[in-house]
PDB file of N, CA, C and O in Angstrom:
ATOM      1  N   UNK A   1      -7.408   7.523  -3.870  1.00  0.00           N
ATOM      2  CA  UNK A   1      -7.297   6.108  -3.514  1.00  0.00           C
ATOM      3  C   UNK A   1      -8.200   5.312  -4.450  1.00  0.00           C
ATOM      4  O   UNK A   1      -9.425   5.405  -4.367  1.00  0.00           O
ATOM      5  N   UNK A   2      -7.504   4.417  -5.469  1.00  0.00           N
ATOM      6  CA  UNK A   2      -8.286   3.894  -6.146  1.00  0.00           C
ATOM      7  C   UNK A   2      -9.099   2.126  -6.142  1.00  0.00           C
ATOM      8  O   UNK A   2      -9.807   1.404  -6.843  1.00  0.00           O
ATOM      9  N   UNK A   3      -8.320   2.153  -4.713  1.00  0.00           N
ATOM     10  CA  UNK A   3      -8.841   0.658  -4.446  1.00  0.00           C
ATOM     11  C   UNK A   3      -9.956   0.526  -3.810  1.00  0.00           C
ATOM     12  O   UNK A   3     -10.734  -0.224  -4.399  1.00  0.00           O
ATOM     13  N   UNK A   4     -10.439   1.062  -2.602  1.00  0.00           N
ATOM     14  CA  UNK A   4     -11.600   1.286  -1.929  1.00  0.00           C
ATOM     15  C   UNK A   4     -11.608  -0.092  -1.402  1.00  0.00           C
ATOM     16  O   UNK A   4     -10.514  -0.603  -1.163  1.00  0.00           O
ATOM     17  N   UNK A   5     -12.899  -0.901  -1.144  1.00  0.00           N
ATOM     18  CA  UNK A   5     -12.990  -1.772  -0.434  1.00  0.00           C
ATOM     19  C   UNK A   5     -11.816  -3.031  -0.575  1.00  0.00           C
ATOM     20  O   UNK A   5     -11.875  -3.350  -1.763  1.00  0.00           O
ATOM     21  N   UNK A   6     -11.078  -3.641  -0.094  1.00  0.00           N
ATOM     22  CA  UNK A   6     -10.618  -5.107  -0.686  1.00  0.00           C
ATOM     23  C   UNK A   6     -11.408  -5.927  -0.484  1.00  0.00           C
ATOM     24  O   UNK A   6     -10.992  -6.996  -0.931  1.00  0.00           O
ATOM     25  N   UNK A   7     -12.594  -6.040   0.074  1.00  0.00           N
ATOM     26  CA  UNK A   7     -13.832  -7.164   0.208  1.00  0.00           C
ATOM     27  C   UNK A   7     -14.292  -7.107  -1.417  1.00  0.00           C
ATOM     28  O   UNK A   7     -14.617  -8.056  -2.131  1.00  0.00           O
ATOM     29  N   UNK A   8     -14.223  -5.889  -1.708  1.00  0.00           N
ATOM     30  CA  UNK A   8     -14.430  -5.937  -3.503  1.00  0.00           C
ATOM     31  C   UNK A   8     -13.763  -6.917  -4.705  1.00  0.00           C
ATOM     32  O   UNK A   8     -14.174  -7.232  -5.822  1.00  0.00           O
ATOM     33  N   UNK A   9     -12.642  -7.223  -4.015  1.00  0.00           N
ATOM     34  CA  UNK A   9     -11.579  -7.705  -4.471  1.00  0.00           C
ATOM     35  C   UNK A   9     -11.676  -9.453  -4.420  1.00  0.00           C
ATOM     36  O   UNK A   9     -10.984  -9.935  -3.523  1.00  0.00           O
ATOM     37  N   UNK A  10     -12.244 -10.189  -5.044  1.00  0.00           N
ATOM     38  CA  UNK A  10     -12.215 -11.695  -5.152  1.00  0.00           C
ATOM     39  C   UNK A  10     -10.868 -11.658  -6.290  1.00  0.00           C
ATOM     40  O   UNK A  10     -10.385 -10.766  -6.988  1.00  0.00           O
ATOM     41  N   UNK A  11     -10.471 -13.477  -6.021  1.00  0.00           N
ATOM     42  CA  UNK A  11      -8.811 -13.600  -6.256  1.00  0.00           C
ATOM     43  C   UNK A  11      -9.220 -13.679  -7.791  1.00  0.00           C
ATOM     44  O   UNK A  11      -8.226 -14.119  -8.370  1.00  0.00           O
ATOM     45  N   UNK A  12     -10.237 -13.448  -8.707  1.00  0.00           N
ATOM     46  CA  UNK A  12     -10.592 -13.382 -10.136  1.00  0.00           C
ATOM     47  C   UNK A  12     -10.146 -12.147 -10.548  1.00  0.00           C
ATOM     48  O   UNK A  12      -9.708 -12.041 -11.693  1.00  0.00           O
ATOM     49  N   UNK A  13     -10.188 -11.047  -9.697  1.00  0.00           N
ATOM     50  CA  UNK A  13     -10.006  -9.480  -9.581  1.00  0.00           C
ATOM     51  C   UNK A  13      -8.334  -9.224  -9.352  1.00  0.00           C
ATOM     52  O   UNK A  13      -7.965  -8.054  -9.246  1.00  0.00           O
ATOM     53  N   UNK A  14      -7.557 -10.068  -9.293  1.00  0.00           N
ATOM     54  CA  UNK A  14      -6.358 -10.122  -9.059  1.00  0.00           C
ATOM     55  C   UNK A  14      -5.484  -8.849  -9.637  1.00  0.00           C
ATOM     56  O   UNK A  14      -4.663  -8.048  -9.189  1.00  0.00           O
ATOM     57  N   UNK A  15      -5.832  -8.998 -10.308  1.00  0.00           N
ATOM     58  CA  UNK A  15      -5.029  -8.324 -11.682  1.00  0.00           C
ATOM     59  C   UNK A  15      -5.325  -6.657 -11.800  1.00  0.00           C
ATOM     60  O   UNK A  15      -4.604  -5.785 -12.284  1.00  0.00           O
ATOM     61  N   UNK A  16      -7.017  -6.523 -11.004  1.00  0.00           N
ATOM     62  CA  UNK A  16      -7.398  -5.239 -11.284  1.00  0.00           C
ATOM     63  C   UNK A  16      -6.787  -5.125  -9.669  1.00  0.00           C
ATOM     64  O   UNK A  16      -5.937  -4.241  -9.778  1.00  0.00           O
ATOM     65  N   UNK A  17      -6.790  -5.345  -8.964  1.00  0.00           N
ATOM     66  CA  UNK A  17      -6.529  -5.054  -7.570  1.00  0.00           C
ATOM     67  C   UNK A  17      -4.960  -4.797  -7.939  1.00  0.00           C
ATOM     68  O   UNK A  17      -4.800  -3.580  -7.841  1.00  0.00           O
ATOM     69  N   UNK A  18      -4.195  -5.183  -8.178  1.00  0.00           N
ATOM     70  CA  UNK A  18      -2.823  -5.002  -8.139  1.00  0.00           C
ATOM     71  C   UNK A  18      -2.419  -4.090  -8.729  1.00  0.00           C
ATOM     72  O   UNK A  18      -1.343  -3.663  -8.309  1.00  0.00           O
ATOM     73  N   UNK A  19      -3.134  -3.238 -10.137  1.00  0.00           N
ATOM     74  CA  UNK A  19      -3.183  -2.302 -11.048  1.00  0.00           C
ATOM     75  C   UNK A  19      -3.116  -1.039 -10.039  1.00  0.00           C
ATOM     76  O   UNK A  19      -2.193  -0.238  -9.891  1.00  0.00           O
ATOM     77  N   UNK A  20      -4.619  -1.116  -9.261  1.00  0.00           N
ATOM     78  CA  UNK A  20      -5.239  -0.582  -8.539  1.00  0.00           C
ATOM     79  C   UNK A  20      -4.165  -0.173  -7.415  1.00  0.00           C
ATOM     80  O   UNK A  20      -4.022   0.995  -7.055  1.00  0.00           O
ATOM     81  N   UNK A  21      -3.603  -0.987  -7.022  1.00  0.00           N
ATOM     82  CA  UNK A  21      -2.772  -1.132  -5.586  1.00  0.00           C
ATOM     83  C   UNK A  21      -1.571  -0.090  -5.961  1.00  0.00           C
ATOM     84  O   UNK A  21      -0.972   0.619  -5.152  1.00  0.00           O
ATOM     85  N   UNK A  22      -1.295  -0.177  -7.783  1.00  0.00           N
ATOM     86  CA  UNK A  22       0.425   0.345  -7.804  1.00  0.00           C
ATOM     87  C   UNK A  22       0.123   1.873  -8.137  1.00  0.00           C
ATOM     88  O   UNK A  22       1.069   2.660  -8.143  1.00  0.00           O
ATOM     89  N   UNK A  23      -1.357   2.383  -8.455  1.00  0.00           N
ATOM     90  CA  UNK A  23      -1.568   3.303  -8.586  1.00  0.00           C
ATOM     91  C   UNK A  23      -1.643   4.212  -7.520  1.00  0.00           C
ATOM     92  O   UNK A  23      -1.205   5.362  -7.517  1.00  0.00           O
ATOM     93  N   UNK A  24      -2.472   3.374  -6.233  1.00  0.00           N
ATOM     94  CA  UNK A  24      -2.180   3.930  -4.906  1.00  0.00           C
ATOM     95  C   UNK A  24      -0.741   4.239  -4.098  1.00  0.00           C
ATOM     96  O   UNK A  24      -0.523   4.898  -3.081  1.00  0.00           O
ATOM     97  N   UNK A  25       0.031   3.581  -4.869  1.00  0.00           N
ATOM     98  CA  UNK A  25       1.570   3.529  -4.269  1.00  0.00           C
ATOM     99  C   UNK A  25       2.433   4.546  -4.982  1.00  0.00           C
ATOM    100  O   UNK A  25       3.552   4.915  -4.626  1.00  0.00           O
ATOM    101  N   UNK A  26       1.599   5.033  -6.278  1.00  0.00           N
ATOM    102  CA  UNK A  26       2.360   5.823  -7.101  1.00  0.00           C
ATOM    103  C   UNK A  26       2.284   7.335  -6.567  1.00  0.00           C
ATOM    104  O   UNK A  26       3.194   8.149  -6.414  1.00  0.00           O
ATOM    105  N   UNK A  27       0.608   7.472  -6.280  1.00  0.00           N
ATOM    106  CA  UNK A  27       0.247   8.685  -5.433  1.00  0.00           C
ATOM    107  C   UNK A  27       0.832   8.575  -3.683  1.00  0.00           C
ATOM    108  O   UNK A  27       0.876   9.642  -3.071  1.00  0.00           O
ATOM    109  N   UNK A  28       1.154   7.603  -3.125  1.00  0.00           N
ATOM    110  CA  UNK A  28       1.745   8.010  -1.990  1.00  0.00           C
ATOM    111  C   UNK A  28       3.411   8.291  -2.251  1.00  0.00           C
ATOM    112  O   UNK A  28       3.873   9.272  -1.669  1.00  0.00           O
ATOM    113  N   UNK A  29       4.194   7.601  -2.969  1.00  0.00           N
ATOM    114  CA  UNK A  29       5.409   7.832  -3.195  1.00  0.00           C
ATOM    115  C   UNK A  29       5.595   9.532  -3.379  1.00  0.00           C
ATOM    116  O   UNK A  29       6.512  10.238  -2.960  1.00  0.00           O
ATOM    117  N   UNK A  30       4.190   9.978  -4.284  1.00  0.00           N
ATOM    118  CA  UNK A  30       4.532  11.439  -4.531  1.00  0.00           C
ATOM    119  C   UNK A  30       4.737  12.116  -3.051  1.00  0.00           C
ATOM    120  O   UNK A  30       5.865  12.446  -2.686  1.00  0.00           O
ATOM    121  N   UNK A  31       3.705  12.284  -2.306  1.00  0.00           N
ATOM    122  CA  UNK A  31       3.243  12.846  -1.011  1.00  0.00           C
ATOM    123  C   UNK A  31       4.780  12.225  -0.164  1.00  0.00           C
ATOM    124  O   UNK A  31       4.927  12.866   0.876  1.00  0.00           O
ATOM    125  N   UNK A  32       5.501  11.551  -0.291  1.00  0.00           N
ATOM    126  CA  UNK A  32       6.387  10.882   0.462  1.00  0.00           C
ATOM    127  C   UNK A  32       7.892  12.045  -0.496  1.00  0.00           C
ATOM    128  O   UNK A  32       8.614  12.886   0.039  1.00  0.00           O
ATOM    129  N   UNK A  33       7.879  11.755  -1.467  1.00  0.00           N
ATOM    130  CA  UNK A  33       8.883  12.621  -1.850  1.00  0.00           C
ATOM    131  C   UNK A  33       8.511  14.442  -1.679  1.00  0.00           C
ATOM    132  O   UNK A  33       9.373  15.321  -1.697  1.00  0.00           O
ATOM    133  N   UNK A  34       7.418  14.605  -1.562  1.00  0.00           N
ATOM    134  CA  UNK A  34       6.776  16.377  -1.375  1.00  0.00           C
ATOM    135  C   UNK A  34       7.285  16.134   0.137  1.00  0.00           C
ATOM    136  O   UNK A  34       8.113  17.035   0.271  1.00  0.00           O
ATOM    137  N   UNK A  35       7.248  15.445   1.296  1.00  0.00           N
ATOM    138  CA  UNK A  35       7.901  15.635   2.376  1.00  0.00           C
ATOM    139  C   UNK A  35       9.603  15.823   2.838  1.00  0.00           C
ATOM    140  O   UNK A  35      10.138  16.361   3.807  1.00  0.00           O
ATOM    141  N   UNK A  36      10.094  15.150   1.721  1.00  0.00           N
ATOM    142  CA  UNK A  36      11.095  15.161   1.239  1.00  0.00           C
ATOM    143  C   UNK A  36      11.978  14.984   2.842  1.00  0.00           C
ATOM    144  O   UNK A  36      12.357  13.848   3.129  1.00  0.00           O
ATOM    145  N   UNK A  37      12.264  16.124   3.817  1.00  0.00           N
ATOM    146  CA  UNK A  37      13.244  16.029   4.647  1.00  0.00           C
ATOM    147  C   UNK A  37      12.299  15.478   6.058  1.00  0.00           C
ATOM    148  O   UNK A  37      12.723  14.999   7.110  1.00  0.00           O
ATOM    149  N   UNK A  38      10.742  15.776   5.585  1.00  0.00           N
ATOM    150  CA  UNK A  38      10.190  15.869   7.088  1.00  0.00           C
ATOM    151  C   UNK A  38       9.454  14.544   7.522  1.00  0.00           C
ATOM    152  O   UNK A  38       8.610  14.401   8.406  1.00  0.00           O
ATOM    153  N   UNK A  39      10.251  13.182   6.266  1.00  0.00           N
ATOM    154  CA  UNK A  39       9.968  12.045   6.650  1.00  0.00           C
ATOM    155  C   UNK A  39      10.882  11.053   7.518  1.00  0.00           C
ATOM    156  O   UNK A  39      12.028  11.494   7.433  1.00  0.00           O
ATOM    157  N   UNK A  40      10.873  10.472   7.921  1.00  0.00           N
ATOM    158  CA  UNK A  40      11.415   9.980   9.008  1.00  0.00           C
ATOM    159  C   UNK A  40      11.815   8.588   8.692  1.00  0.00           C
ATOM    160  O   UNK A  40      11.123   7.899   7.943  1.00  0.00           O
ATOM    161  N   UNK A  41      12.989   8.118   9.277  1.00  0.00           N
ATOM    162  CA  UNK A  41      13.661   6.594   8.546  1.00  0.00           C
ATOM    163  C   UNK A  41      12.413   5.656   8.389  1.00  0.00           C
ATOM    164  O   UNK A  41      12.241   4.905   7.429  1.00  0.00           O
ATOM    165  N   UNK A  42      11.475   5.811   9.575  1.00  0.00           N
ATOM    166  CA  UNK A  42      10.391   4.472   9.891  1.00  0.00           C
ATOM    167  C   UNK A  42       9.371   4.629   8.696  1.00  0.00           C
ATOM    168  O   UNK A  42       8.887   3.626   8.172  1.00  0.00           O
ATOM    169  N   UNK A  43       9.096   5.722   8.332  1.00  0.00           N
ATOM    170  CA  UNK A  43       8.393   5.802   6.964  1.00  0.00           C
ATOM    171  C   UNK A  43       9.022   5.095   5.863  1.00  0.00           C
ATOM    172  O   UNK A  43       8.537   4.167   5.215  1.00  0.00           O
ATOM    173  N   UNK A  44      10.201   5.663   5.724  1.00  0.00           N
ATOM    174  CA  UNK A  44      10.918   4.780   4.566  1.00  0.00           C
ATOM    175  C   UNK A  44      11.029   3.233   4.328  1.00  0.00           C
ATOM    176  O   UNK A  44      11.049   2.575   3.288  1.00  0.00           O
ATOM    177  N   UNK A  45      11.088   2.918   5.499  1.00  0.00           N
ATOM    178  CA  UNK A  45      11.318   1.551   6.533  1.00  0.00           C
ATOM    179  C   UNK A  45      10.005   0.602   5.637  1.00  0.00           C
ATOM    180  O   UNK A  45      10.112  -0.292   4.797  1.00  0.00           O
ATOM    181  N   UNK A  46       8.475   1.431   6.411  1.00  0.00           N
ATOM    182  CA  UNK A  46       7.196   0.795   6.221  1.00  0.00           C
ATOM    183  C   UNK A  46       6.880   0.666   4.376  1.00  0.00           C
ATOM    184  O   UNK A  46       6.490  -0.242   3.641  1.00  0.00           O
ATOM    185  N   UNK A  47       7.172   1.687   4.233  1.00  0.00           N
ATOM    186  CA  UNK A  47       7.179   1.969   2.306  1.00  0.00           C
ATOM    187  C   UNK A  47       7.902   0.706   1.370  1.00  0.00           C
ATOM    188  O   UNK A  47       7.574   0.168   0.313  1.00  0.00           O
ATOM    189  N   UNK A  48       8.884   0.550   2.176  1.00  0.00           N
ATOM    190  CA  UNK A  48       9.853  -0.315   1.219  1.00  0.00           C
ATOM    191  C   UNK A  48       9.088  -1.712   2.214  1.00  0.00           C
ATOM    192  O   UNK A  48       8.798  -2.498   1.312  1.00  0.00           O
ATOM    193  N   UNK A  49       8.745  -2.222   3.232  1.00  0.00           N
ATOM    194  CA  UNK A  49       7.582  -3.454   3.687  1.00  0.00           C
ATOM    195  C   UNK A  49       6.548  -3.567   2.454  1.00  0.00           C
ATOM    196  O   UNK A  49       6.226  -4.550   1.786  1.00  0.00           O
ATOM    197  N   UNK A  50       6.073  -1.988   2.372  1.00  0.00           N
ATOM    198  CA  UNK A  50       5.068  -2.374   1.782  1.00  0.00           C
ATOM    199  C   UNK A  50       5.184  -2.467   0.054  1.00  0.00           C
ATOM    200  O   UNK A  50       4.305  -2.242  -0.778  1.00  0.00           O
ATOM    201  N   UNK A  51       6.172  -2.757  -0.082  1.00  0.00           N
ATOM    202  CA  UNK A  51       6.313  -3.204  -1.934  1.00  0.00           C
ATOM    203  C   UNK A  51       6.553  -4.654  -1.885  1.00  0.00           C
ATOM    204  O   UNK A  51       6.364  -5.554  -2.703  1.00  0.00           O
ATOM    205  N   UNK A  52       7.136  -4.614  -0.403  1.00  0.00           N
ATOM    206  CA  UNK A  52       6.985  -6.520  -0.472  1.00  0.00           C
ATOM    207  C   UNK A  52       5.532  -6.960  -0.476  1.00  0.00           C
ATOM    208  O   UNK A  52       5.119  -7.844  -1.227  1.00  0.00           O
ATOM    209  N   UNK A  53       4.644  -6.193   0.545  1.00  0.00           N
ATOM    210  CA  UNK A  53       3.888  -7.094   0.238  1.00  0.00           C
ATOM    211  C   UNK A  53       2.693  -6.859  -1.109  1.00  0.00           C
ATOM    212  O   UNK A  53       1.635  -7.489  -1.112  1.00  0.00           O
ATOM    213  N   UNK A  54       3.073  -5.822  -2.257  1.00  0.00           N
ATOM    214  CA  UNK A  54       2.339  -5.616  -3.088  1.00  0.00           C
ATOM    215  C   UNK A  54       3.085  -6.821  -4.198  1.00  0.00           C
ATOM    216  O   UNK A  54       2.470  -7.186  -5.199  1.00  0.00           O
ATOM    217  N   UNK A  55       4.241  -7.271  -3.917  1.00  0.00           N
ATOM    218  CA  UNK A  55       5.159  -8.644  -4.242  1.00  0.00           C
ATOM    219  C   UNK A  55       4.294  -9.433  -4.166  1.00  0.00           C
ATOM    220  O   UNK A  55       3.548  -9.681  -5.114  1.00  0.00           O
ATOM    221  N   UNK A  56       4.184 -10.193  -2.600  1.00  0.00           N
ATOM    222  CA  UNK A  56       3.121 -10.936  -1.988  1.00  0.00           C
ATOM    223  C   UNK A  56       1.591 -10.974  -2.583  1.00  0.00           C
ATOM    224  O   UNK A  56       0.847 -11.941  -2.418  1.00  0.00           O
ATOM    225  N   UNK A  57       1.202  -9.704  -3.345  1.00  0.00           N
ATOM    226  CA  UNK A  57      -0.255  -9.995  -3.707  1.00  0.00           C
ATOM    227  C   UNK A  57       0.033 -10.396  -5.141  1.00  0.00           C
ATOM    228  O   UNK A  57      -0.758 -11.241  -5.562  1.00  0.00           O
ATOM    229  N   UNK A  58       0.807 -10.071  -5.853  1.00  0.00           N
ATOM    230  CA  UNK A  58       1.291 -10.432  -7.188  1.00  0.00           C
ATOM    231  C   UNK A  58       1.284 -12.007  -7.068  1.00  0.00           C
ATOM    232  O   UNK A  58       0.383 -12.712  -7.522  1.00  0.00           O
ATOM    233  N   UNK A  59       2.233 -12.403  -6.500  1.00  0.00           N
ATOM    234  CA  UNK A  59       2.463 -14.194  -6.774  1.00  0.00           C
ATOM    235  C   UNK A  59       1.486 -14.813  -5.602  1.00  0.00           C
ATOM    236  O   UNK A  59       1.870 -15.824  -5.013  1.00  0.00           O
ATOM    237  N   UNK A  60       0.273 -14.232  -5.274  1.00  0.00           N
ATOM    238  CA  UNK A  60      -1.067 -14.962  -4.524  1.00  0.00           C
ATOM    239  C   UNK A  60      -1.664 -15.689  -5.394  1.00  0.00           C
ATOM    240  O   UNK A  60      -1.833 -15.514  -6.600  1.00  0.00           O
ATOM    241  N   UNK A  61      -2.122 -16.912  -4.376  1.00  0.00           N
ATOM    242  CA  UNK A  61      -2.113 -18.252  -4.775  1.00  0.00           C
ATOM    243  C   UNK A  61      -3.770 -17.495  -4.825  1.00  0.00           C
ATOM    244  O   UNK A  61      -4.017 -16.292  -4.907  1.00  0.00           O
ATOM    245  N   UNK A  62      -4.976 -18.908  -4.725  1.00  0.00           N
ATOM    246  CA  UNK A  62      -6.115 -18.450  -4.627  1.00  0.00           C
ATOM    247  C   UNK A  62      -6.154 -18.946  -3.111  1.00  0.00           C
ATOM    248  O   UNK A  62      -6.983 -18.331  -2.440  1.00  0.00           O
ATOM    249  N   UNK A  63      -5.461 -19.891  -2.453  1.00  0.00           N
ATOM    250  CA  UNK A  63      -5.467 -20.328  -1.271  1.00  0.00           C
ATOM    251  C   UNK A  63      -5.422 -19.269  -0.243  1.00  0.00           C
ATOM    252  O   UNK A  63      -6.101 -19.332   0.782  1.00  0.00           O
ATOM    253  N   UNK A  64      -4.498 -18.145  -0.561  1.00  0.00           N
ATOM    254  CA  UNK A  64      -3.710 -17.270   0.132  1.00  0.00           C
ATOM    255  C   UNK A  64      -3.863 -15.853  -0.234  1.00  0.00           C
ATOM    256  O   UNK A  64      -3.417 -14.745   0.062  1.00  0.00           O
ATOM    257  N   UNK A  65      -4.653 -16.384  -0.969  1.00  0.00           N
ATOM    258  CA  UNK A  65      -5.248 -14.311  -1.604  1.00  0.00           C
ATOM    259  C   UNK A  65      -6.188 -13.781  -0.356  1.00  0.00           C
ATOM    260  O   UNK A  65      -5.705 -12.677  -0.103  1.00  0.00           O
ATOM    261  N   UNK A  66      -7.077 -13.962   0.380  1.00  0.00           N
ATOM    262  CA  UNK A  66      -7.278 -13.148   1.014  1.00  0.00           C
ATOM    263  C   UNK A  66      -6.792 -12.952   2.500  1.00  0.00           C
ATOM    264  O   UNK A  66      -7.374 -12.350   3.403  1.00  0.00           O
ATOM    265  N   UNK A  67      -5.375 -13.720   2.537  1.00  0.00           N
ATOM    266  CA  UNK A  67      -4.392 -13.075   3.824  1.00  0.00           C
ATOM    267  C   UNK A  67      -3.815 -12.180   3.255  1.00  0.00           C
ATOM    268  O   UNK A  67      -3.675 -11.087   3.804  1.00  0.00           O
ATOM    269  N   UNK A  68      -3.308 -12.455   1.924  1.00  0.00           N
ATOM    270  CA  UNK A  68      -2.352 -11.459   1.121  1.00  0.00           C
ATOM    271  C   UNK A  68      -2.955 -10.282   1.375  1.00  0.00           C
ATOM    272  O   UNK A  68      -2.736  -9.425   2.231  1.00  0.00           O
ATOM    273  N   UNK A  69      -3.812 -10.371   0.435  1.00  0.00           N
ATOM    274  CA  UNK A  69      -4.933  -9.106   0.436  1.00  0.00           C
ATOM    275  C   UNK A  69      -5.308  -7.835   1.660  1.00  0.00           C
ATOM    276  O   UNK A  69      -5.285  -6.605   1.677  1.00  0.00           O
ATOM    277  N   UNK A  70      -5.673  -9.003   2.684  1.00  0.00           N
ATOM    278  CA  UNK A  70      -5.719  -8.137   3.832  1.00  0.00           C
ATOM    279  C   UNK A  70      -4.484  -7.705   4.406  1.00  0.00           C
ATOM    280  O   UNK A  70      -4.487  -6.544   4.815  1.00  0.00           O
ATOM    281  N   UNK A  71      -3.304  -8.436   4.551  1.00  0.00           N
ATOM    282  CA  UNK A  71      -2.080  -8.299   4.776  1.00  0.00           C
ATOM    283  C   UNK A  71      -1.395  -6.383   3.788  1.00  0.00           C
ATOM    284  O   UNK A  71      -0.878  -5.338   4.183  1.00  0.00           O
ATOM    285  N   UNK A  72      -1.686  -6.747   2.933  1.00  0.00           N
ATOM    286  CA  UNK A  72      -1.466  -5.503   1.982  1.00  0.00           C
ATOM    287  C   UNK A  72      -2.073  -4.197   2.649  1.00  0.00           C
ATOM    288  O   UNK A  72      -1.485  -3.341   3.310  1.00  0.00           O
ATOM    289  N   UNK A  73      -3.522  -4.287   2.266  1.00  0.00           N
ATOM    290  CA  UNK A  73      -4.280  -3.285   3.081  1.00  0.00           C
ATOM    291  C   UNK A  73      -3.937  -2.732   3.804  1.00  0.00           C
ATOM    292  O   UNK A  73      -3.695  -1.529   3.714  1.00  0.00           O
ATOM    293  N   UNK A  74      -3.712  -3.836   5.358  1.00  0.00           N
ATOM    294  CA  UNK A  74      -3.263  -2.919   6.465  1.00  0.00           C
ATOM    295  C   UNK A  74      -2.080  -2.279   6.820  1.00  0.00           C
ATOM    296  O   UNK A  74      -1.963  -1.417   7.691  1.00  0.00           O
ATOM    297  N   UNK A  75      -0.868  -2.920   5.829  1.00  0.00           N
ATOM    298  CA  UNK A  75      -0.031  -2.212   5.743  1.00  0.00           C
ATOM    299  C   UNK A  75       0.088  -0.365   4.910  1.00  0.00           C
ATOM    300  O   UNK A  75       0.666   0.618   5.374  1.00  0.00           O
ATOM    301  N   UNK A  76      -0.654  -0.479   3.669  1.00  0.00           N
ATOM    302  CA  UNK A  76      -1.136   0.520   3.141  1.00  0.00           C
ATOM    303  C   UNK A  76      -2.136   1.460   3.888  1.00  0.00           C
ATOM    304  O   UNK A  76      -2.385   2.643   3.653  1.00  0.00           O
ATOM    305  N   UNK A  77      -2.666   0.596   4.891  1.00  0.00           N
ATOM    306  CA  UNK A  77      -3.147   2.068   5.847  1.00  0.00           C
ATOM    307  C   UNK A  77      -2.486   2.506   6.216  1.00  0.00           C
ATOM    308  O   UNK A  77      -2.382   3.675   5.847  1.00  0.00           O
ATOM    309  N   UNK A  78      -1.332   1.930   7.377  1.00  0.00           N
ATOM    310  CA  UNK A  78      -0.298   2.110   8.432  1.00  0.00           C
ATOM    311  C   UNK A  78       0.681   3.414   7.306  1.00  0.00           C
ATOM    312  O   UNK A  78       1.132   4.469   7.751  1.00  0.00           O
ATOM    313  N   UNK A  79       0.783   3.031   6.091  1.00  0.00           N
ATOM    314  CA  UNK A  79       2.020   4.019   5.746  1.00  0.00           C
ATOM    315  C   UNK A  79       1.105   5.219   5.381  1.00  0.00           C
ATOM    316  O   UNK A  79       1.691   6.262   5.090  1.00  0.00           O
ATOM    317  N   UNK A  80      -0.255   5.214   5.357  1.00  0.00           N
ATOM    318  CA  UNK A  80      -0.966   6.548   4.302  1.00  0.00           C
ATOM    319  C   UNK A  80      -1.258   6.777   5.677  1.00  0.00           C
ATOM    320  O   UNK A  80      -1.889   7.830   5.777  1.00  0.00           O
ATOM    321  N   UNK A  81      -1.094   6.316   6.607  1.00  0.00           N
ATOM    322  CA  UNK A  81      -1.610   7.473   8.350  1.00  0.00           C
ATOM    323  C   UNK A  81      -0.210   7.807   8.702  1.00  0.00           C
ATOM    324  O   UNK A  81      -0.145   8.858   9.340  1.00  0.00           O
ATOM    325  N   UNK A  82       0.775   7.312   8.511  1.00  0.00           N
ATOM    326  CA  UNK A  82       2.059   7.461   8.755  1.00  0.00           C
ATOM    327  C   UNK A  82       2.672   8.943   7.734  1.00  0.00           C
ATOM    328  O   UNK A  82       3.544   9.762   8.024  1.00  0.00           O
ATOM    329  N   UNK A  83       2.119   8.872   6.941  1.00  0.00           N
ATOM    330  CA  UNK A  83       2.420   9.948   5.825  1.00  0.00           C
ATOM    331  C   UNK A  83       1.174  11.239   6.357  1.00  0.00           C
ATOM    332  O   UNK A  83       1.683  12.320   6.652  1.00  0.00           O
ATOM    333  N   UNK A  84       0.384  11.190   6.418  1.00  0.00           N
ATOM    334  CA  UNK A  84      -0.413  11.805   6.692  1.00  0.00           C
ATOM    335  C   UNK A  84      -0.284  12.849   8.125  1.00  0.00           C
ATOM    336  O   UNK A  84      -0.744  13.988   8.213  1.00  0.00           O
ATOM    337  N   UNK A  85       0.495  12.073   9.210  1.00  0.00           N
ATOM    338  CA  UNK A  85       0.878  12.336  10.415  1.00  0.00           C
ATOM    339  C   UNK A  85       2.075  13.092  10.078  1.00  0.00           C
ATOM    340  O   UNK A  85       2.503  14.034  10.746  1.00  0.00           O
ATOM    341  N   UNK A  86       2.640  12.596   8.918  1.00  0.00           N
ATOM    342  CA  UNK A  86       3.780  13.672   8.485  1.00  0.00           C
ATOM    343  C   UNK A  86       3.624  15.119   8.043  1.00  0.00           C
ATOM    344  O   UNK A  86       3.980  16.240   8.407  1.00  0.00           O
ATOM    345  N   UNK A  87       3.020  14.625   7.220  1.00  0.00           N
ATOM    346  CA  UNK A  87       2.086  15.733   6.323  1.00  0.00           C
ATOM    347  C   UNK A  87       1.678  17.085   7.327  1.00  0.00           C
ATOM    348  O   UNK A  87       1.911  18.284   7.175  1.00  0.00           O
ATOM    349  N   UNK A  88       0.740  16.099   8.757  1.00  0.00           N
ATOM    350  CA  UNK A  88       0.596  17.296   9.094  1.00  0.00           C
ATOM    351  C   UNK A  88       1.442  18.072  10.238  1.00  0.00           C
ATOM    352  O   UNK A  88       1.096  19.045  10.909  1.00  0.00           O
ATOM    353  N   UNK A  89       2.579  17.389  10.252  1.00  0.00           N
ATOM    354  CA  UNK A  89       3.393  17.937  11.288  1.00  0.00           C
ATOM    355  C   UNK A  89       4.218  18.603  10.657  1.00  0.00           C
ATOM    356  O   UNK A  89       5.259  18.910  11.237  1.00  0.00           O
ATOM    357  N   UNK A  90       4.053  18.926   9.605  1.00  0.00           N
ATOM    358  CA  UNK A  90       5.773  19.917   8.675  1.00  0.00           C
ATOM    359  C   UNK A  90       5.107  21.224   8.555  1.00  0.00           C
ATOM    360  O   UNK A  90       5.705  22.178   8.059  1.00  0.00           O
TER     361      UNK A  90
END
C-alpha cells in the first residue's frame, strides 16, 4: 500500500496521491484476478465504484479535495477488506 496516510495528502500533493492511488489499485486488481472464481458480483460491483471515485480525485477542485480524498479512502478500504475476506475464505 503505497498511500498510507491521506491526511498526508494536501490538494498540492494531488498528483502524487493519484499516482499513489493507481498503484494501490494496480496491486488490488492483481489479488482480485488471483481470486478469480472466489470473488463475488459485490466485489466487482465496489471495484468498478471505486475507479469512479479515483475519477472524482483526478478532476478535484481544491474546494472539494478533501471530501474527494476521504471519499476515495474509504471506499479503498471497503474493497481491500472485501478482498481480503475473500482471500481468506477460498
Amino acid at each position: 500500500e503505497s498511500l498510507g496516510s491521506t491526511e498526508d495528502y494536501t490538494y498540492d500533493k494531488k498528483d502524487a496521491f493519484v499516482t499513489g492511488a493507481q498503484a494501490d489499485l494496480n496491486a488490488l486488481d492483481q489479488k482480485i484476478q488471483a481470486l478469480s472464481g472466489n470473488a463475488d458480483a459485490s466485489l466487482h460491483d465496489k471495484r468498478v465504484a471505486l475507479d469512479q471515485k479515483l475519477t472524482d480525485v483526478k478532476n478535484a477542485t481544491q474546494d472539494n479535495w478533501n471530501d474527494v480524498k476521504t471519499a476515495f479512502a474509504n471506499s479503498y478500504a471497503d474493497v481491500k477488506n472485501s478482498v481480503k475476506q475473500a482471500w481468506d475464505a477460498r
